[in-house]
DOTOR-296306 format. One record per residue (C-alpha): residue in one letter; residue number from 0; x, y, z. Coordinates in steps of 0.001 Angstrom, whole numbers, padded with zeros to 6 digits. Layout:
REM DOTOR-296306
a | NUM | X | Y | Z
...
END
This chain:
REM DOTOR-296306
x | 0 | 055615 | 114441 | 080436
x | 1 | 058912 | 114963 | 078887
x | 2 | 059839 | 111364 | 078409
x | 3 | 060884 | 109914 | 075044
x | 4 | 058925 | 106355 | 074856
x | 5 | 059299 | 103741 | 072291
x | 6 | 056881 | 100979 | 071869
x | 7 | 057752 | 097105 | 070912
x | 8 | 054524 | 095652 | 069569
x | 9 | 052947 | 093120 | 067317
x | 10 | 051320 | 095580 | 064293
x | 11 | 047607 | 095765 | 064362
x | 12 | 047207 | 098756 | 061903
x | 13 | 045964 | 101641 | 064652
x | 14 | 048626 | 104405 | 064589
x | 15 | 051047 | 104919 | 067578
x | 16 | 049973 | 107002 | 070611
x | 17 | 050812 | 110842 | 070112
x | 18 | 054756 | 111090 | 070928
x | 19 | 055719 | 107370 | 071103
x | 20 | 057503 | 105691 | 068405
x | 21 | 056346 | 102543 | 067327
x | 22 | 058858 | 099206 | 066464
x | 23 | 056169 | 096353 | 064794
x | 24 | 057947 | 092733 | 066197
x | 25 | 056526 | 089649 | 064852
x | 26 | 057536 | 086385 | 065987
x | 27 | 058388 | 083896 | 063755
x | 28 | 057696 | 080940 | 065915
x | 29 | 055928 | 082295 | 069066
x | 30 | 052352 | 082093 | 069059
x | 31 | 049974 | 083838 | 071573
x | 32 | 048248 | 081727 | 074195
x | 33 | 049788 | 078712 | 072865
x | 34 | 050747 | 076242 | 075831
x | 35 | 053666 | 075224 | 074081
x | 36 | 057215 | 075898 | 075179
x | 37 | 059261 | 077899 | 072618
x | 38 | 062799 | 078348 | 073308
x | 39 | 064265 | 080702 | 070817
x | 40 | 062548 | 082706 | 067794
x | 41 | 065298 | 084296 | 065238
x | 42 | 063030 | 087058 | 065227
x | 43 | 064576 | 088333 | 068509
x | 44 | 067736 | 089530 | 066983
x | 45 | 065378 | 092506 | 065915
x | 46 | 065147 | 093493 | 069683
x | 47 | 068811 | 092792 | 070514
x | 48 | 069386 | 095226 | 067604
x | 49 | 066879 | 097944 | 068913
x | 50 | 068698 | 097648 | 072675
x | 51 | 072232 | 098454 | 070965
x | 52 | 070730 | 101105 | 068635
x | 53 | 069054 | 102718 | 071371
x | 54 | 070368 | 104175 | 074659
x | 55 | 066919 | 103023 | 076792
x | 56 | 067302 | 104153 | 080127
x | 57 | 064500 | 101688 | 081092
x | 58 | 062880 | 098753 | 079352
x | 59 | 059449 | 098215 | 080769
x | 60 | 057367 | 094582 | 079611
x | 61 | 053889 | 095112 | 080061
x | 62 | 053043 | 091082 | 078585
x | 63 | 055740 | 088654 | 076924
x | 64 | 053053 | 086458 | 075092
x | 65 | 055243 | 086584 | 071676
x | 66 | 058649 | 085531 | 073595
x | 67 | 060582 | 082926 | 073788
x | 68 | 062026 | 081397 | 077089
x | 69 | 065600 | 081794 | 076639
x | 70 | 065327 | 085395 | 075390
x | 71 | 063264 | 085998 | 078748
x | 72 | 066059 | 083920 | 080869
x | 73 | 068777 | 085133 | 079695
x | 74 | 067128 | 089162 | 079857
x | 75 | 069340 | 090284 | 082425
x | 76 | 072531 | 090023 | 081411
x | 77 | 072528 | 092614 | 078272
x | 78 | 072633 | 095020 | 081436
x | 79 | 069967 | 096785 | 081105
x | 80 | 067487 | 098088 | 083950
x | 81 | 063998 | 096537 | 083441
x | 82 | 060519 | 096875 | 085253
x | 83 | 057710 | 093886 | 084672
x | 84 | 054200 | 094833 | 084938
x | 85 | 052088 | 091851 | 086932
x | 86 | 048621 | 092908 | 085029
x | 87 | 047989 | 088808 | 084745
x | 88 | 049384 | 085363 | 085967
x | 89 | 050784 | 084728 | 083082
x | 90 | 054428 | 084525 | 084525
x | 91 | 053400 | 081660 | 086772
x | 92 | 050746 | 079983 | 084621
x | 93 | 050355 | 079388 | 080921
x | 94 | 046680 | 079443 | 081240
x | 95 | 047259 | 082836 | 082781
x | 96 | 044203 | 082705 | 084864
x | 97 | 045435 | 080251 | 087292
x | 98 | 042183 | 078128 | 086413
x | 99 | 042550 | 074284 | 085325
x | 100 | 040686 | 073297 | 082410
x | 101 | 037869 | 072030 | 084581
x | 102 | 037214 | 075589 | 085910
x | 103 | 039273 | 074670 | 089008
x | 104 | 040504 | 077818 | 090941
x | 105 | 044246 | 077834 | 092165
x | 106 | 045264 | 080211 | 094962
x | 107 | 048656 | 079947 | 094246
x | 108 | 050895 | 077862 | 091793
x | 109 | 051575 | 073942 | 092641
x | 110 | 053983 | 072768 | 090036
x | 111 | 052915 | 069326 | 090500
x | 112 | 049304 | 070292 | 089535
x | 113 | 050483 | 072243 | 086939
x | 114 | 052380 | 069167 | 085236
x | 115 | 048787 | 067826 | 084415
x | 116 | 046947 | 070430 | 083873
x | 117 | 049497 | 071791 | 080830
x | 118 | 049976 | 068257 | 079883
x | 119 | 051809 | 067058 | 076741
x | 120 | 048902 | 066605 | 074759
x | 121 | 047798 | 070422 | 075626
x | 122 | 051214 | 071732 | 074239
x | 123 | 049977 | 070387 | 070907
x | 124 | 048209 | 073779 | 069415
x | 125 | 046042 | 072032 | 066781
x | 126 | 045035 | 069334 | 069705
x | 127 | 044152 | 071850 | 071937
x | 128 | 042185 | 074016 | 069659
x | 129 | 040612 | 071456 | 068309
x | 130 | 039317 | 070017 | 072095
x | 131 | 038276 | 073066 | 072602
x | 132 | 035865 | 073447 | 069729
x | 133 | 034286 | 069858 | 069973
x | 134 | 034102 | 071059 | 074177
x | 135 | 035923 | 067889 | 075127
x | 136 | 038777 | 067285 | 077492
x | 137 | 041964 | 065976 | 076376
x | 138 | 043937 | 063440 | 078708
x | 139 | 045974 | 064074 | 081059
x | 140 | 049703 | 063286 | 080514
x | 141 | 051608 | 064872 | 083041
x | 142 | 054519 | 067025 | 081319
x | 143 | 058160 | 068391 | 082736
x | 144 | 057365 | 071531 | 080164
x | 145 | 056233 | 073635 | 082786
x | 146 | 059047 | 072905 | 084766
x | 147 | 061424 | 074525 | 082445
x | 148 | 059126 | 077532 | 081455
x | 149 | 058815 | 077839 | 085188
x | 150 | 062363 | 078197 | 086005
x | 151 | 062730 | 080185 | 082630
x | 152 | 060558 | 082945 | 083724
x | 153 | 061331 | 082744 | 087450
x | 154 | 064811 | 084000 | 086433
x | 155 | 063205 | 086839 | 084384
x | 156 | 061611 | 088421 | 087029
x | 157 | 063926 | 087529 | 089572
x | 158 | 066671 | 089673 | 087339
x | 159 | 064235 | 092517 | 087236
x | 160 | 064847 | 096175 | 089292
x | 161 | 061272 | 096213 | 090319
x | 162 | 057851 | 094057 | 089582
x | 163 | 054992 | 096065 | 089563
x | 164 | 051594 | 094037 | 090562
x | 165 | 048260 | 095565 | 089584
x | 166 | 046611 | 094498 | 093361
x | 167 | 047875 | 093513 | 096776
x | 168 | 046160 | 089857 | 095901
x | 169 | 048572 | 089123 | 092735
x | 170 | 051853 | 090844 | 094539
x | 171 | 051397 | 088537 | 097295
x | 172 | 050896 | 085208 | 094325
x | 173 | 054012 | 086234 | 093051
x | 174 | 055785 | 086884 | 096215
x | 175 | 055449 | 082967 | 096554
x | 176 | 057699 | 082230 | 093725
x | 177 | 059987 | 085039 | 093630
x | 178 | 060868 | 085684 | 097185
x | 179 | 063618 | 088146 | 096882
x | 180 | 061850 | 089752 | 094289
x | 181 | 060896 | 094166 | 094744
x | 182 | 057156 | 094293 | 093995
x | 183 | 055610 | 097560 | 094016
x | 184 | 051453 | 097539 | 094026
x | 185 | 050538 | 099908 | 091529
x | 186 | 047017 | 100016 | 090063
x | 187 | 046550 | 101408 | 086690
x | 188 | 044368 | 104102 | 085445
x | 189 | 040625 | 104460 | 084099
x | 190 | 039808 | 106811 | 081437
x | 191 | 036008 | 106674 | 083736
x | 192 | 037686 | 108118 | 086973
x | 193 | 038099 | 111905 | 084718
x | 194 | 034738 | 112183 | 083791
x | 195 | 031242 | 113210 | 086256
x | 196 | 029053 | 111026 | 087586
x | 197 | 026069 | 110469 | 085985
x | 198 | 022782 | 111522 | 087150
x | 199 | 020525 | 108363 | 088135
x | 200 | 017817 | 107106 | 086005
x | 201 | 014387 | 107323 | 088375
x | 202 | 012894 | 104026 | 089236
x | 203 | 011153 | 102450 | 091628
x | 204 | 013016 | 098971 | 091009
x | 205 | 016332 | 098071 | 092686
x | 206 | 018498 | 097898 | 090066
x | 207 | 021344 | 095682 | 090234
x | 208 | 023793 | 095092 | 087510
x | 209 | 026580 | 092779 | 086459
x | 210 | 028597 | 093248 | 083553
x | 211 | 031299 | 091531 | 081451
x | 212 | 031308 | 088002 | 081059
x | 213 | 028630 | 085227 | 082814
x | 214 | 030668 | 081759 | 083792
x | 215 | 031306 | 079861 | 086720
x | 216 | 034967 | 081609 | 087419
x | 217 | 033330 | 085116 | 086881
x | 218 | 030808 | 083720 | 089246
x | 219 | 027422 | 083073 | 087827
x | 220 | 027073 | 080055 | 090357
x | 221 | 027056 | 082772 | 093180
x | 222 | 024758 | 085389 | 091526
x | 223 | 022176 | 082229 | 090848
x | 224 | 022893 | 081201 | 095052
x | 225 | 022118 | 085367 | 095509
x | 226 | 019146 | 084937 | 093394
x | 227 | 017699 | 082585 | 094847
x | 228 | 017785 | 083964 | 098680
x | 229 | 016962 | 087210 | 097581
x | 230 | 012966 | 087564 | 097981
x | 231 | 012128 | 091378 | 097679
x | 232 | 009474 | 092143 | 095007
x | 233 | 011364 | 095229 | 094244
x | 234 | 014741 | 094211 | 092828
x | 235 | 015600 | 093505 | 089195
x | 236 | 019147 | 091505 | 088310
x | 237 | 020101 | 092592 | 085165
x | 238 | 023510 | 091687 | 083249
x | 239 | 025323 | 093304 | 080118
x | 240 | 027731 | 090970 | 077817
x | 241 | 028595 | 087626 | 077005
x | 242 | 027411 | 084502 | 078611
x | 243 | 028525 | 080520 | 078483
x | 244 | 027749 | 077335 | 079987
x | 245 | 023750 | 077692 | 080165
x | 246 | 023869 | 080200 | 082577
x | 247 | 021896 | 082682 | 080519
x | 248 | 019052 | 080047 | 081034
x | 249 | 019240 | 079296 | 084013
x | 250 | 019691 | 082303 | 085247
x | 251 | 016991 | 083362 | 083203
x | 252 | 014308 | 081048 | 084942
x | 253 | 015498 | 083369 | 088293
x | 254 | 014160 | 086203 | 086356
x | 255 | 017745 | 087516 | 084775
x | 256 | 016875 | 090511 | 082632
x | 257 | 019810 | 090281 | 079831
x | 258 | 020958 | 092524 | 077524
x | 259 | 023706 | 091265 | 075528
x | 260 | 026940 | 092674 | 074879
x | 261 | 027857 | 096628 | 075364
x | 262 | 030732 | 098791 | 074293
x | 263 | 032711 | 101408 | 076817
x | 264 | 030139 | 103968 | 075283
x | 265 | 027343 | 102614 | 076941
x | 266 | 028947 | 102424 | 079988
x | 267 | 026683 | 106090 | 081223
x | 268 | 023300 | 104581 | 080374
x | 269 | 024180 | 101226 | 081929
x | 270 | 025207 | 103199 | 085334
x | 271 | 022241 | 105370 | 084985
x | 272 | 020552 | 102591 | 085563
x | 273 | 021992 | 100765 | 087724
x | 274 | 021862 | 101355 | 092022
x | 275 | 024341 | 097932 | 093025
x | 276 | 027333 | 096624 | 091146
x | 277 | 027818 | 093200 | 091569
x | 278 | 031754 | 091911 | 090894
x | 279 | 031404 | 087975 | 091989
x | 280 | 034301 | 086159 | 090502
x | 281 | 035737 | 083371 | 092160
x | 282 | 039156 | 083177 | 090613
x | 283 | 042020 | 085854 | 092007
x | 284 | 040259 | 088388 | 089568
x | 285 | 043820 | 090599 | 089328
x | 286 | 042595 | 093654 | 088148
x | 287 | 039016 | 093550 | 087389
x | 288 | 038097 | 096499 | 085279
x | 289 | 034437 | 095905 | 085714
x | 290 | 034484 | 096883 | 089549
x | 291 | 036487 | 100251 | 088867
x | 292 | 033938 | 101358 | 086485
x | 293 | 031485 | 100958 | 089078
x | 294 | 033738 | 102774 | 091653
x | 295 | 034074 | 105340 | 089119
x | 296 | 030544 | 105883 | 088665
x | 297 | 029871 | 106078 | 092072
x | 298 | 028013 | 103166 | 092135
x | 299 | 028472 | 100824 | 095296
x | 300 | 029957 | 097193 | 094610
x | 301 | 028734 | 093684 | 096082
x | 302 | 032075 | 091876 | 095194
x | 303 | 033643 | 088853 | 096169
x | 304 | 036816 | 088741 | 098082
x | 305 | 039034 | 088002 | 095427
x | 306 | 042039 | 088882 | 093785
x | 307 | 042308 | 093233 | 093424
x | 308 | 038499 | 093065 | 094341
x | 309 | 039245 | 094699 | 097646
x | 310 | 041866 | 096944 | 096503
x | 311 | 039615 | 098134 | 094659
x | 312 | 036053 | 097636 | 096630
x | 313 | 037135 | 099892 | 099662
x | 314 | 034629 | 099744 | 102952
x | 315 | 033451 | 103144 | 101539
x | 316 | 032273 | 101604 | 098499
x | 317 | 030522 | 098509 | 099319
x | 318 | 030006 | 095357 | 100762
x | 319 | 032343 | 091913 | 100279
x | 320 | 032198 | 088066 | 100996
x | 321 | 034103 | 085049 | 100949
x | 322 | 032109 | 083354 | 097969
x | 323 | 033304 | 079965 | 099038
x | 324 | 031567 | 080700 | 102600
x | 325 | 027663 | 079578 | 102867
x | 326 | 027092 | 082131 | 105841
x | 327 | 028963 | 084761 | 103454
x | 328 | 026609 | 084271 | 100913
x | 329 | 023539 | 084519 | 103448
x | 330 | 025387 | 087816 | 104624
x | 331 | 025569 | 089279 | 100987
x | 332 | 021849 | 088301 | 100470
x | 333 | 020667 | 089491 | 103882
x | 334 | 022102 | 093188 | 102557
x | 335 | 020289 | 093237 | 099286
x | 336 | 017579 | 091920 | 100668
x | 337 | 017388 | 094690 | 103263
x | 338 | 019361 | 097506 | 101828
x | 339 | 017481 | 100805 | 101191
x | 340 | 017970 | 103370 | 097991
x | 341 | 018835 | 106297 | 100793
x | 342 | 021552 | 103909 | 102564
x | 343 | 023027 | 103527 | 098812
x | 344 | 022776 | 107106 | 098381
x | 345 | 024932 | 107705 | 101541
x | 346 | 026930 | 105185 | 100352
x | 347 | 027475 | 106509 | 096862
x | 348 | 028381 | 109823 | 098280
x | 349 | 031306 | 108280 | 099722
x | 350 | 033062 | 106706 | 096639
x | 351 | 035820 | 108357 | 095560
x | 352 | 036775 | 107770 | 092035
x | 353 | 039965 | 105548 | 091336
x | 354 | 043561 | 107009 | 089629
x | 355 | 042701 | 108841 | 085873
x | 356 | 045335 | 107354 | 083220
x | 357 | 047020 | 110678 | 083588
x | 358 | 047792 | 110534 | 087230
x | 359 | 048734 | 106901 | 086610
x | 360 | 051167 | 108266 | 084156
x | 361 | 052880 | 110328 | 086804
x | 362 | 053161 | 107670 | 089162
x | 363 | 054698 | 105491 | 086656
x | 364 | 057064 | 108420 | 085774
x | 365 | 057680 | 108435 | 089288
x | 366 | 058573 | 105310 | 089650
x | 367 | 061236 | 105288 | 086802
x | 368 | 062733 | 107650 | 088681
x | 369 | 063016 | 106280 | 091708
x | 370 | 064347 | 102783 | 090138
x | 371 | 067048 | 105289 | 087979
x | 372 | 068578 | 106833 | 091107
x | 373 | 071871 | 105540 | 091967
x | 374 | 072013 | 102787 | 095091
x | 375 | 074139 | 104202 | 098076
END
């Protein structure tokens, strides 16, 4: 599209994207997903050095795992015009998913919870790591860390032209804590919204799929609920990827067809297949990538109303619920329980596919634009 892009990440060996330069940073210090606060990384004077070298007319941070606070906080004053992509929660929790260790759901950040639940003892990376292997809980000693990293990276985005949040759910999170703050909604793009539809596998089942990953935030808890009040002898649940917790068997004992994890190329056969989506996390899901593959595909969702779920899951292209709602989940049963293959069709018919990566790119170009032109 004419524009001249240079690229500031850690080197994983896979060459550069056709007409982007690539600078390879790694941190000396930083690690990614630790809990810990790092407050400088010497390291950094490599992108200080890149920003004077190079006249950028716009810096854009898509994720700032591998830096430290003070080169975040301090961001805004080398004067120069920045955009922050919201793809995650990361700016507001360390966790990133804004759920506790205990699979607790947060619908929007409470510092004084968050004092606990990154806790001194969970800043400690060989600690934490090694909790997590044995599958036990460390204590709880509240910590002032997240104070700091708090303020740190509420100055970061505060100092930025314009935040762009992937759904209306995590704009309105972030709102919260940076009030002032210009956040654009801007969902990205899906190589799966370019290509056709794929003609539907006959069957005399209804199929209904879930992909991705099987634990209580992604929901399992209300598929089993689902399961369990749906009575038709013509439906099949089936479910592609990874699963934790015991949910594969119990799950399993509702009659759960799995089978196991899949790759983006087997995305056509699984949608051939398939005549429901079903997107049932619990946590403010920001993004989810599994319901705009269904979109894509034409296939209609039964999703949750949470995080970009219904930014996503339009009235044309499905049915949602409050998970956390008992008559909800009676409502979301009562439809698959009585829901024909020609009402899907109809339904299906009316999905329109989501924004292709290259009409993403234009918006974003857009957008650079827009941000560029001088205030009156």
């Amino acid at each position: 599209m004419g524009a001249e892009i240079h690229v500031l990440a850690r080197p994983d060996g896979s060459p550069p994207p056709s007409g982007c330069v690539l600078h390879t940073y790694s941190p000396s210090t930083v690690r990614p997903f630790s809990l810990q606060n790092v407050e400088e990384d010497a390291n950094t004077a490599q992108i200080d050095s890149l920003l004077a070298t190079e006249e950028f007319d716009i810096v854009h941070f898509h994720m700032v795992l591998d830096l430290p606070l003070k080169f975040l906080e301090n961001f805004s004053a080398k004067g120069k015009t920045y955009l922050v992509s919201l793809h995650d929660y990361f700016y507001l929790c360390p966790r990133i998913f804004m759920v506790a260790p205990d699979s607790t759901v947060c619908r929007q950040v409470d510092i004084a919870k968050c004092r606990s639940c990154v806790g001194k003892l969970d800043q400690v990376d060989l600690l934490r790591r090694a909790a997590n292997r044995l599958g036990v809980r460390l204590p709880r000693i509240s910590s002032d860390a997240v104070i700091r990293r708090s303020n740190a990276m509420r100055d970061f985005l505060s100092g930025a032209a314009l935040l762009l949040a992937v759904s209306n759910r995590t704009a309105s999170i972030y709102q919260e804590i940076v009030p002032y703050a210009q956040i654009k909604v801007e969902q990205i793009g899906s190589a799966s919204a370019s290509g056709a539809p794929v003609a539907k596998e006959p069957s005399n089942k209804l199929r209904v799929t879930a992909l991705s990953t099987l634990n209580k935030v992604k929901g399992a808890e209300v598929l089993e609920k689902l399961m369990k009040l749906v009575s038709r002898e013509d439906i099949e649940f089936h479910f592609y990827g990874r699963t934790f917790d015991g949910y594969e068997r119990r799950l399993g004992s509702q009659g759960m067809i799995f089978h196991g994890p899949y790759s983006a190329r087997d995305l056509p056969v699984i949608m051939a297949n398939t005549d429901i989506g079903l997107v049932l996390s619990i946590w403010e899901d920001n993004g989810p990538q599994v319901a705009m593959e269904f979109v894509n595909y034409k296939i209609p969702v039964l999703g949750t109303m949470r995080g970009g779920i219904p930014d996503i899951v339009a009235s044309t292209s499905g049915v949602l619920f409050e998970p956390d709602l008992p008559n909800e989940i009676s409502r979301a049963s009562a439809w698959l329980e009585n829901v024909s293959k020609s009402e899907l069709a109809e339904l299906s018919n009316r999905i329109r596919p989501l924004l292709t990566p290259v009409e993403h790119a234009a918006r974003i170009m857009q957008i650079y634009s827009d941000v560029l032109q001088p205030r009156g």
